[in-house]
C-alpha positions in Angstrom: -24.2 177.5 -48.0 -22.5 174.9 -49.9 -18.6 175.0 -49.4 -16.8 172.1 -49.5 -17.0 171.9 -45.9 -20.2 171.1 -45.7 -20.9 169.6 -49.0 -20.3 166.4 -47.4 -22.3 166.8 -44.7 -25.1 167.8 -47.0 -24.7 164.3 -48.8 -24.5 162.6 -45.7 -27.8 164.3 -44.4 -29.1 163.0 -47.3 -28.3 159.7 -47.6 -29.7 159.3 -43.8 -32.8 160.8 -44.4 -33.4 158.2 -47.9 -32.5 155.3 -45.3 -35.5 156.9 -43.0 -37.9 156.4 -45.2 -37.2 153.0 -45.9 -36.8 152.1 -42.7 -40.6 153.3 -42.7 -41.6 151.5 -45.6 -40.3 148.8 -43.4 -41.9 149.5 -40.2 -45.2 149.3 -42.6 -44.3 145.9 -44.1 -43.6 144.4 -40.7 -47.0 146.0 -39.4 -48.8 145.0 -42.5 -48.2 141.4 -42.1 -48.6 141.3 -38.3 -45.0 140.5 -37.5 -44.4 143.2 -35.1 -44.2 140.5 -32.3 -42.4 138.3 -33.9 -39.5 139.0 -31.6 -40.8 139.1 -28.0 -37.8 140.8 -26.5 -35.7 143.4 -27.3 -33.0 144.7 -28.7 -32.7 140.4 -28.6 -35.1 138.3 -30.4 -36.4 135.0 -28.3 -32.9 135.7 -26.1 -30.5 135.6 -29.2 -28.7 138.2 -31.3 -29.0 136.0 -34.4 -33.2 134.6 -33.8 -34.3 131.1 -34.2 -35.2 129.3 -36.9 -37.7 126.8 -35.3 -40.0 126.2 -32.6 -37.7 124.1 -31.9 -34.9 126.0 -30.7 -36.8 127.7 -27.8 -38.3 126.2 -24.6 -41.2 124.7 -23.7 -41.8 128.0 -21.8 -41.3 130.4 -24.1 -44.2 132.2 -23.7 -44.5 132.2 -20.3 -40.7 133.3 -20.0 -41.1 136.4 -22.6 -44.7 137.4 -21.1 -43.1 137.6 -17.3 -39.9 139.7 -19.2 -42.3 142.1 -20.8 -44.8 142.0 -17.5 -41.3 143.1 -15.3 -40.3 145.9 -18.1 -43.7 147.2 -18.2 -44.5 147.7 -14.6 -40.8 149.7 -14.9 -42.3 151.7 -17.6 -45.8 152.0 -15.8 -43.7 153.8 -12.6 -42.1 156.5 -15.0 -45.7 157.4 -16.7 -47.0 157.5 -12.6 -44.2 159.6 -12.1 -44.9 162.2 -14.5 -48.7 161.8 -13.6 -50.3 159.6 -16.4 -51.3 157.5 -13.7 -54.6 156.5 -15.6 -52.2 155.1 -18.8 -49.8 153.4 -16.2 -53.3 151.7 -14.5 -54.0 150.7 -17.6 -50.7 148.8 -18.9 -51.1 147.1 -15.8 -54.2 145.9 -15.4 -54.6 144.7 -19.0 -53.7 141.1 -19.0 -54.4 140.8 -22.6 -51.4 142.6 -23.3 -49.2 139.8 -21.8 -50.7 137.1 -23.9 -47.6 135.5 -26.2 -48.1 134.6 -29.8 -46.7 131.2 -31.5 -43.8 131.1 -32.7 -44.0 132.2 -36.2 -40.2 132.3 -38.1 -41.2 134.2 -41.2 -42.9 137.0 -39.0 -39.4 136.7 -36.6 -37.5 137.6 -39.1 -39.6 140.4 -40.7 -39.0 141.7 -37.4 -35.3 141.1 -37.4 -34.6 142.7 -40.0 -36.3 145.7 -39.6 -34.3 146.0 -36.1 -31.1 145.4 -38.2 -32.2 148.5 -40.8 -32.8 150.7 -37.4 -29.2 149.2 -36.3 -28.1 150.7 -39.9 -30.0 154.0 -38.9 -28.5 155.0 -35.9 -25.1 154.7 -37.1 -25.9 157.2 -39.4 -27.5 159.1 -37.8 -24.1 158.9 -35.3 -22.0 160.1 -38.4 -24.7 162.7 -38.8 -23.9 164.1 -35.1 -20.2 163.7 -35.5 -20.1 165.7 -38.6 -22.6 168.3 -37.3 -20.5 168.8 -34.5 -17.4 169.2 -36.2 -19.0 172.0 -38.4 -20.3 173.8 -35.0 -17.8 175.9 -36.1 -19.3 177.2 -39.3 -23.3 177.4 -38.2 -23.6 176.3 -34.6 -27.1 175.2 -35.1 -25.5 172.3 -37.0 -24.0 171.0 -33.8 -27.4 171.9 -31.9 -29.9 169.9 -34.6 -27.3 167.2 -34.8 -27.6 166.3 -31.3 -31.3 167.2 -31.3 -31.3 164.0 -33.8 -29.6 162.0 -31.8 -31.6 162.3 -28.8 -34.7 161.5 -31.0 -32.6 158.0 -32.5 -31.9 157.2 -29.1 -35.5 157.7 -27.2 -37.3 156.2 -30.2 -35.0 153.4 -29.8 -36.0 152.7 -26.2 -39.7 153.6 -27.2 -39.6 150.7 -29.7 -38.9 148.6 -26.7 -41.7 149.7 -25.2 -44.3 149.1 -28.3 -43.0 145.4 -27.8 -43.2 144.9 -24.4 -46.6 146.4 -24.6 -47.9 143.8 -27.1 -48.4 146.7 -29.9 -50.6 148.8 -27.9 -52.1 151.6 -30.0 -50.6 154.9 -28.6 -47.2 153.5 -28.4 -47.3 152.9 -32.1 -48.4 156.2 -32.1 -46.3 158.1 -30.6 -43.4 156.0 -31.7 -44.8 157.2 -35.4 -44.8 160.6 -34.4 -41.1 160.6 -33.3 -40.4 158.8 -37.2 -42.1 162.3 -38.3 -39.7 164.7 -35.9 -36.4 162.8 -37.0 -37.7 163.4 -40.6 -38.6 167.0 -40.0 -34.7 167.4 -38.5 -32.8 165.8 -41.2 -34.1 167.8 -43.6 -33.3 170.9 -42.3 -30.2 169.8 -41.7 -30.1 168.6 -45.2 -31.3 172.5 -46.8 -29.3 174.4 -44.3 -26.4 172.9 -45.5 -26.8 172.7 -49.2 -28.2 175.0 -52.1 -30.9 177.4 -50.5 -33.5 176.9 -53.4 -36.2 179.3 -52.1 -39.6 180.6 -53.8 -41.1 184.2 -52.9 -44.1 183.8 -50.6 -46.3 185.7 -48.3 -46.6 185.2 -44.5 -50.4 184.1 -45.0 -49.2 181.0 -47.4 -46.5 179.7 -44.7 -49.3 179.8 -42.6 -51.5 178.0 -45.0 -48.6 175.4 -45.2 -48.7 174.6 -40.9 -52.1 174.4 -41.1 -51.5 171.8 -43.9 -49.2 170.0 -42.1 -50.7 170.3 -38.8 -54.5 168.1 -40.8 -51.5 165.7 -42.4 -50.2 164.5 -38.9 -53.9 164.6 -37.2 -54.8 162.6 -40.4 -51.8 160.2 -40.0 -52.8 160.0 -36.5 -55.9 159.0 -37.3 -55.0 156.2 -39.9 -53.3 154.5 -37.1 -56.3 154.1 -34.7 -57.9 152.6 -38.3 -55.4 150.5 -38.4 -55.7 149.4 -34.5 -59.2 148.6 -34.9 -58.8 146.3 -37.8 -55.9 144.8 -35.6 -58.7 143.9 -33.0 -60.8 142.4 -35.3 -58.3 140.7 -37.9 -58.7 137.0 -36.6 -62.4 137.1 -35.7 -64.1 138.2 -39.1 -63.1 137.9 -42.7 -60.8 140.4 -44.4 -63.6 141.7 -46.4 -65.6 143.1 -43.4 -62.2 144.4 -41.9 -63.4 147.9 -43.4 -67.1 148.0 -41.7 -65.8 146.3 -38.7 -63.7 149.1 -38.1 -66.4 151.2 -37.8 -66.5 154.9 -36.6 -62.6 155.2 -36.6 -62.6 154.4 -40.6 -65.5 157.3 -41.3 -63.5 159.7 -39.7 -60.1 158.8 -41.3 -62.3 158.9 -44.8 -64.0 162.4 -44.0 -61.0 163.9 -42.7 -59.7 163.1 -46.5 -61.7 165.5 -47.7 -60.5 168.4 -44.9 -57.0 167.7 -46.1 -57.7 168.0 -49.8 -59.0 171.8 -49.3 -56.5 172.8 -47.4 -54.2 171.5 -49.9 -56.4 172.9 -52.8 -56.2 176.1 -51.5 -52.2 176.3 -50.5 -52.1 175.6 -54.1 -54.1 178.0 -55.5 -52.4 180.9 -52.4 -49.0 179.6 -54.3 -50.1 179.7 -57.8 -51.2 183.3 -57.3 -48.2 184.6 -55.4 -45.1 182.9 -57.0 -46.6 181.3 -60.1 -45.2 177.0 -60.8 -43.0 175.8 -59.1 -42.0 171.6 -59.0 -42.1 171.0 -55.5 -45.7 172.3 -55.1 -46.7 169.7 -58.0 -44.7 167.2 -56.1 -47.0 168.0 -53.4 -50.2 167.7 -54.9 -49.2 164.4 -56.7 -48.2 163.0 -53.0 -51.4 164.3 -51.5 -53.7 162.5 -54.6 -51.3 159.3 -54.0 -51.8 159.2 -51.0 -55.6 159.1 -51.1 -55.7 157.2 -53.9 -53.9 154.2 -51.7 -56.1 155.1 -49.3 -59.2 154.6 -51.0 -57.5 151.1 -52.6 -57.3 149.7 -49.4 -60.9 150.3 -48.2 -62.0 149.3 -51.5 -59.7 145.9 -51.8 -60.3 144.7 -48.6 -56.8 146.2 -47.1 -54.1 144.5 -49.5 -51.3 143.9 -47.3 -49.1 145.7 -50.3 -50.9 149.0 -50.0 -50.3 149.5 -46.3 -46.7 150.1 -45.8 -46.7 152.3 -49.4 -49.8 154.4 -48.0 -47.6 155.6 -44.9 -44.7 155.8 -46.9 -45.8 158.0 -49.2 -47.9 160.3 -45.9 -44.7 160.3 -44.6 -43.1 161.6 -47.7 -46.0 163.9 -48.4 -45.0 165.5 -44.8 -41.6 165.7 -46.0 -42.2 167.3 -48.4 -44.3 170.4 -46.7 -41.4 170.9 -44.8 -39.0 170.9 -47.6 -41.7 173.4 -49.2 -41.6 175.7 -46.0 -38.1 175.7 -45.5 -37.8 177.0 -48.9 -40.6 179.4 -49.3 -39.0 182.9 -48.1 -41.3 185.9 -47.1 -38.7 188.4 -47.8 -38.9 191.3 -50.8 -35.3 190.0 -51.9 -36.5 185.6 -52.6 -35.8 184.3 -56.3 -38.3 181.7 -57.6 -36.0 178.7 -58.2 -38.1 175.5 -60.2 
C-alpha cells in the first residue's frame, strides 16, 4: 500500500521513528555522563521552564525542597504499585532514604538533561501528528487509527514514567522498564511505517519467523541485562577508579558477557535458516553487521574502562539492532506466493 494517501503518512512514520532513535542516543548521553538528575523535578527543572544557570539562582534549600517534592510524588506512586499488589516494590521506594538524597547543583549535567526533555517535547508532537494522520486514514486500513493511538498511549505513559525515574533518584527497574517502553514505541512505528509503504517481503518458512522471536526475545533479555551492568557500576562510580568499574561490577557483567555468546548463535543460526531458504538478502547483512557492532562496543567498553562515548552508541545501535528484527519479520512472508526483494 503506497497511494498517495498514505505516502505521507509513510514519510511522517518515518521521520518519527529517526527522531526515536536519537532521542535514545540521547537518553544514553545523559545516562553516560551521570546527568540524569540534573533536573530534580519534572516536566520543570529546579522550578523553571527555562533551568538555571548557577548555584546561584536556587535557594539555600534546594535540596531539601526537591527531595520533600520527590518524597510527596513517590509515596503517590508507592499507593498505585500497593494498589495493583506490588506491595514489596512500594515498601521499598519508601523505606529507601537513599533515594531522597539530592545531588549538587551541577549546570552542565542540568542542561544535558534539559535538552533531552526538550527532544522528548519534539517527540511527542510527532508522534501527535502521527495519531492525527493515522486517524484520518482509519478509513483506508483501520488498524492505522488503532496503532496510532496505541503510540500515543505509549508517548504519554512513558512520559509520566520518566517522571517517575526522577523522582526515584534513577532507581534501576524504572530505567528499565522506562527502556522497555523506548523498545514498544519503536516496534509500533515501524509497523506503522511498512504497513503503509512498499511491502518489501522475502519468502520464509514458519520455523525462521520463529527463529527470529526467539532472536529478539535473547536481544531484549540481553538489553535488559546491560542495564543492571550499568546500575552496578552506577553504585560503585564515586568509590573506586574507573578502571575497576568492570570487576566491581561483578556477577552482573559475567552474565551480560556470556549471554553475548547465546545471542551470537541464535543469530548465527537465523542466518544460516535464511541463507538456506531465501538465499541474500540486505537486511539480514544489516542484521549481522548490527549484531557484531554491537558486541564489538560492548567488548570496547569492558576493555577501556567504559568510555563515556561508547555507552550511548552501544544502546543505540541494540536498539537499532531490535529494529531491525522487526523490520526483518514484518517483511519475511511464509506464504507460497512471497518475492525476494534485496
Amino acid at each position: 500500500m503506497n497511494s498517495t494517501a498514505t505516502r505521507g503518512f509513510n514519510k511522517l512514520c518515518l521521520y518519527t521513528l529517526v527522531a526515536v532513535y536519537f532521542l535514545i542516543l540521547v537518553g544514553g548521553i545523559v545516562r553516560a555522563t551521570g546527568s540524569g538528575m540534573g533536573c530534580p523535578d519534572w516536566p520543570k527543572c529546579f522550578g523553571y521552564w527555562v533551568p538555571p544557570t548557577s548555584v546561584e539562582q536556587l535557594p539555600a534549600d534546594y535540596k531539601e525542597t526537591f527531595a520533600a517534592f520527590r518524597d510527596q510524588k513517590n509515596q503517590k506512586f508507592a499507593r498505585y504499585l500497593a494498589a495493583v499488589g506490588f506491595d514489596d516494590t512500594a515498601n521499598a521506594i519508601l523505606n529507601d532514604k537513599s533515594i531522597l538524597v539530592e545531588a549538587d547543583f551541577n549546570a552542565a549535567k542540568t542542561w544535558i538533561e534539559y535538552l533531552n526533555r526538550i527532544v522528548g517535547v519534539a517527540i511527542g508532537l510527532l508522534i501527535i501528528a502521527v495519531f492525527v494522520k493515522g486517524f484520518q486514514l482509519r478509513h483506508i486500513r483501520a488498524a492505522y487509527g488503532w496503532v496510532a493511538l496505541a503510540t500515543l498511549v505509549t508517548v504519554i505513559i512513558q512520559g509520566w514514567f520518566g517522571s517517575i525515574v526522577v523522582s526515584t533518584n534513577l532507581t534501576s527497574w524504572t530505567i528499565t522498564v522506562h527502556m522497555l517502553m523506548a523498545f514498544v514505541l519503536v516496534g509500533l512505528l515501524i509497523w506503522l511505517w511498512v504497513d503503509s509503504g512498499q511491502r518489501k517481503q522475502y519468502p520464509a518458512t514458519k520455523g525462521i519467523k520463529v527463529v527470529l522471536l526467539g532472536c529478539m526475545l535473547l536481544l531484549i533479555i540481553q538489553v535488559l541485562l546491560g542495564t543492571e551492568v550499568r546500575a552496578s557500576i552506577d553504585r560503585i562510580a564515586t568509590q573506586m577508579p574507573r578502571n575497576t568499574w568492570i570487576s566491581g561490577a561483578g556477577a552482573d557483567f559475567l552474565v551480560h558477557r556470556s549471554f553475548s555468546w547465546i545471542i551470537l548463535i541464535f543469530h548465527g543460526i537465523l542466518g544460516y535458516q535464511i541463507l538456506k531458504t531465501t538465499g541474500h538478502n540486505s537486511l539480514t547483512l544489516a542484521l549481522f553487521v548490527l549484531i557484531l557492532l554491537t558486541v564489538m562496543t560492548g567488548a570496547g567498553m569492558a576493555y577501556f574502562s567504559v568510555p563515556a562515548f561508547l555507552q550511548p552508541v552501544h544502546l543505540l545501535i541494540a536498539t537499532v539492532t531490535f529494529g531491525t528484527q522487526v523490520l526483518l519479520f514484518l517483511r519475511l512472508n511464509t506464504k507460497r506466493e512471497s518475492v525476494l526483494v534485496n
